[in-house]
DRENLODREN-273659 format. One record per residue (C-alpha): z negated, y negated, x; residue number from 0. Coordinates in pm, whole numbers, plus 32768, in hexadecimal, padded with zeros to 4 digits. Example, Ala and Ser with C-alpha at 12.3 -4.5 7.8 and 13.67 -1.06 7.14 Angstrom:
// residues 2
VEXGU   zz   yy   xx resi
VEXGU 7CF4 81C2 84CE    0
VEXGU 7D36 806A 8557    1
// end
This chain:
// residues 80
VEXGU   zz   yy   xx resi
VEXGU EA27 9C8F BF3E    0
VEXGU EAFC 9D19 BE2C    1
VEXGU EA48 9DE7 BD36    2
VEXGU EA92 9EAA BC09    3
VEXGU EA0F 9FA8 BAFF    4
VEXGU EAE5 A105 BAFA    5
VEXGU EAC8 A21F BA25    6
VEXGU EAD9 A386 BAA2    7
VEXGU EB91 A44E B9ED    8
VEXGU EB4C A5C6 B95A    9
VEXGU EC22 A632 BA7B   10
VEXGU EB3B A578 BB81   11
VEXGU EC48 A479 BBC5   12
VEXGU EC43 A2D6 BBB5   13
VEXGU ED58 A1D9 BBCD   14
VEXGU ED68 A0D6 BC9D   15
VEXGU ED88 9F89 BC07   16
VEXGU EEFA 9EE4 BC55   17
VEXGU EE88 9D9C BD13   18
VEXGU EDC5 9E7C BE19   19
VEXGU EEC3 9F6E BE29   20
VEXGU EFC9 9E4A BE67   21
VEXGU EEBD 9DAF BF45   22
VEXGU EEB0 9ED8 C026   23
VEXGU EFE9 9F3A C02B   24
VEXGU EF9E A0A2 BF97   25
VEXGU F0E4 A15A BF8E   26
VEXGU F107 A272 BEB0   27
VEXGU F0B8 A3E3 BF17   28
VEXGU EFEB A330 C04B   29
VEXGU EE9F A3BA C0C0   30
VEXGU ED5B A2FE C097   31
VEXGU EC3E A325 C159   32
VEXGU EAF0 A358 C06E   33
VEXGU E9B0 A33E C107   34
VEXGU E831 A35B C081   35
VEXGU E762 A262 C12E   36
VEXGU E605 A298 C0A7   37
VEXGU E61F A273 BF29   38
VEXGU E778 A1A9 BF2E   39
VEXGU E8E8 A26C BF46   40
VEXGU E9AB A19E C00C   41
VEXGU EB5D A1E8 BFFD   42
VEXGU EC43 A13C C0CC   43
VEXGU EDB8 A18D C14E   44
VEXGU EDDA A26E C25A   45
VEXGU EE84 A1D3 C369   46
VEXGU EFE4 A25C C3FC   47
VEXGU EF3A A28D C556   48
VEXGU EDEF A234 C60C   49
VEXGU EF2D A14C C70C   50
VEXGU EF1D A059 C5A0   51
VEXGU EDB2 A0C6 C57C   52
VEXGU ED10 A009 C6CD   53
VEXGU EE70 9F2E C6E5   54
VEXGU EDED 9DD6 C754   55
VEXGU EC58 9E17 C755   56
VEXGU EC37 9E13 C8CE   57
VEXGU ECE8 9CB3 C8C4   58
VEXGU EC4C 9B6E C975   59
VEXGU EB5B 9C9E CA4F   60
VEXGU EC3B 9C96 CB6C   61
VEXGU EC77 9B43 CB59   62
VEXGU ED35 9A14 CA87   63
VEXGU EE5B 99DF CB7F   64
VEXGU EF51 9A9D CC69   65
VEXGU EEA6 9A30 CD7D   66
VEXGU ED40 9A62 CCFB   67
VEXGU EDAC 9BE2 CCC5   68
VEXGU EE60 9C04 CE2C   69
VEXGU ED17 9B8A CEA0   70
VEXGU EC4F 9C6D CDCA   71
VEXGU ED27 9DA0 CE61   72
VEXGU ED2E 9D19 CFC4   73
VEXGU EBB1 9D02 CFCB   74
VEXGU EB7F 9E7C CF56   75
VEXGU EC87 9F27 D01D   76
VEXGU EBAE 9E6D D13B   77
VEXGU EA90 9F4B D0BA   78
VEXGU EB70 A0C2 D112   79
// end
């Protein structure tokens, strides 16, 4: 895990080191996400849509082949 030491500024602002902004692939005038989570802030890009968001998380559920997911879909339409 990347970590750093930033310094707020009078104006409540920080800058984000250039290897994690690289890293991330922060553009400028994007939106970050900034959340507290118990004593911690944590600040991540927002995403472009919640389509990129959950893009690929539901992969291997259905199954790892074609014919494992035709299966998988056969077996609950049976269930209607």
């Amino acid at each position: 895990m990347d970590r750093v030491i930033v310094k707020v500024s009078s104006k409540r602002q920080i800058t984000i080191p250039a290897a994690i902004y690289k890293k991330l692939g922060i553009q400028p005038g994007q939106k970050l996400l900034l959340e507290l989570q118990g004593d911690k802030l944590v600040l991540w890009p927002k995403t472009k849509s919640y389509t990129e968001l959950l893009a690929g998380s539901l992969k291997g559920i259905y199954g790892q082949t074609k014919e494992e997911i035709d299966e998988f879909v056969r077996k609950e339409r049976e269930t209607w």
